[in-house]
TISE-706616 format. One record per residue (C-alpha): residue number from 1; residue in three letters; x, y, z. Coordinates in Angstrom, 2 decimals. Each point is the difference from the previous one (the first is absolute). Example, Ala and Ser with C-alpha at 12.3 -4.5 7.8 and 13.67 -1.06 7.14 Angstrom:
residues 2
<mardo num="1" residuo="ala" c1="12.30" c2="-4.50" c3="7.80"/>
<mardo num="2" residuo="ser" c1="1.37" c2="3.44" c3="-0.66"/>
//
This chain:
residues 56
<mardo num="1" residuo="unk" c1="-14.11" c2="-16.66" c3="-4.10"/>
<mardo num="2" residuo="unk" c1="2.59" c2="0.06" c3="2.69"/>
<mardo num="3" residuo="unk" c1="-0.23" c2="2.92" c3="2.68"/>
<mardo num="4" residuo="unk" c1="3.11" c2="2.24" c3="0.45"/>
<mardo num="5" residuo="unk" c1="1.57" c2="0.09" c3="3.45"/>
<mardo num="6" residuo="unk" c1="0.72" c2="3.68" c3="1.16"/>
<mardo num="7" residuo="unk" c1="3.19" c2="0.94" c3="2.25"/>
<mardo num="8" residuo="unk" c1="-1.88" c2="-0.51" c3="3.00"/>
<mardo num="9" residuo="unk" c1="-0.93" c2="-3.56" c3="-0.35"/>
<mardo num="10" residuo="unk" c1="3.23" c2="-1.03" c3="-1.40"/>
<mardo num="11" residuo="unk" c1="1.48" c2="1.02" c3="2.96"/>
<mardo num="12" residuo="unk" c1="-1.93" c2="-1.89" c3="1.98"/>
<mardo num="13" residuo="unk" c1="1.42" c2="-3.35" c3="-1.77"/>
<mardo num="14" residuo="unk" c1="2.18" c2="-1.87" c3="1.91"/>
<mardo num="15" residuo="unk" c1="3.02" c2="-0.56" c3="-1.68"/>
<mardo num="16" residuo="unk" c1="2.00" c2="-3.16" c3="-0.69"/>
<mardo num="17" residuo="unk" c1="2.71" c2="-1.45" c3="1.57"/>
<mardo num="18" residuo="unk" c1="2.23" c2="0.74" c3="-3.00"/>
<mardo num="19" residuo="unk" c1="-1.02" c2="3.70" c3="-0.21"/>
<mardo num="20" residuo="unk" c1="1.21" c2="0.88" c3="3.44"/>
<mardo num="21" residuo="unk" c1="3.34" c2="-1.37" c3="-0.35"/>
<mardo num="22" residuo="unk" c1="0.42" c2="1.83" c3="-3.17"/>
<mardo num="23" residuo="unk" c1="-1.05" c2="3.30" c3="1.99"/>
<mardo num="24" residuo="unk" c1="2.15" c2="-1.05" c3="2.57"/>
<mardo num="25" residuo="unk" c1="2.85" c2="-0.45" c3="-2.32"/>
<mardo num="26" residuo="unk" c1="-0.99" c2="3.58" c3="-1.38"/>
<mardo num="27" residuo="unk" c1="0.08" c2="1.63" c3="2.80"/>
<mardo num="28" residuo="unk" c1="3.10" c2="-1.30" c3="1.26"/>
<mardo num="29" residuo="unk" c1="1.82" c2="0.95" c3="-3.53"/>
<mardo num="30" residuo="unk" c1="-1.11" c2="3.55" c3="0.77"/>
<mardo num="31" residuo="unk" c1="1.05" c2="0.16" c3="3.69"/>
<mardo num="32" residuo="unk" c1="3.68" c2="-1.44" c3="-1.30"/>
<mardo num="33" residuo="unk" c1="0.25" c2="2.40" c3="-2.88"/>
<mardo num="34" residuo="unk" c1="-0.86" c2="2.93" c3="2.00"/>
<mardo num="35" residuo="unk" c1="2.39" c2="-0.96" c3="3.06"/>
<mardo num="36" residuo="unk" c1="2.46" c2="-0.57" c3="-3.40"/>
<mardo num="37" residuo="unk" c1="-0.71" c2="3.65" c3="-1.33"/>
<mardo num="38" residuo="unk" c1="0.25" c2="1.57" c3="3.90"/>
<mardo num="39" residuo="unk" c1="3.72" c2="-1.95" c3="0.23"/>
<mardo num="40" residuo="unk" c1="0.46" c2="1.16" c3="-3.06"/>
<mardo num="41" residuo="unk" c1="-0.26" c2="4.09" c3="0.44"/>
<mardo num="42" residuo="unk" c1="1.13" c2="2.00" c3="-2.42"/>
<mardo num="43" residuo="unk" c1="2.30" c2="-2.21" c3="-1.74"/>
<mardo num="44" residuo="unk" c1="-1.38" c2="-1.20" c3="-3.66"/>
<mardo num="45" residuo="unk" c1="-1.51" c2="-3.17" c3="-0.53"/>
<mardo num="46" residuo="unk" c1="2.53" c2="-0.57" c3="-2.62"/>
<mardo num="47" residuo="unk" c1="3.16" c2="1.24" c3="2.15"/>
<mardo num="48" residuo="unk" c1="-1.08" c2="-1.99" c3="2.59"/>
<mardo num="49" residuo="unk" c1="1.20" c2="-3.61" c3="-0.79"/>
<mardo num="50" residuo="unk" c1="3.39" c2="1.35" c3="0.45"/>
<mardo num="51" residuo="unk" c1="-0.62" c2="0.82" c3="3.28"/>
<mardo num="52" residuo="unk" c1="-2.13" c2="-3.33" c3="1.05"/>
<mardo num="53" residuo="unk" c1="2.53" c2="-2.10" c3="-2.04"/>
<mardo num="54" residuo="unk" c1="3.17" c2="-0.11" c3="2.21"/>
<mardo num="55" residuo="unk" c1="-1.95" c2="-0.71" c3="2.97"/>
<mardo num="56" residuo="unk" c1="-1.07" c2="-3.58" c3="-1.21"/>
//
């Protein structure tokens, strides 16, 4: 029977090459959208194409 790994020793794993790009990639996503939403302010997410539109 196969012993179950508890939170502590998983995090001791060292994770694959693959994993930390995909964190990486994560992590930048959430640094963009957040700059995006600060930029943003109040206006809606909807409204806010036709602002961002005319300046491409």
């Amino acid at each position: 029977m196969a012993k179950k790994k508890n939170k502590v020793e998983e995090s001791l794993v060292p994770k694959d090459e693959k994993t930390l790009k995909m964190e990486g990639v994560q992590n930048l996503y959430n640094f963009l959208f957040e700059a995006c939403n600060i930029l943003r302010g109040p206006v809606s997410q909807d409204n806010f194409k036709d602002y961002i539109t005319p300046i491409f």
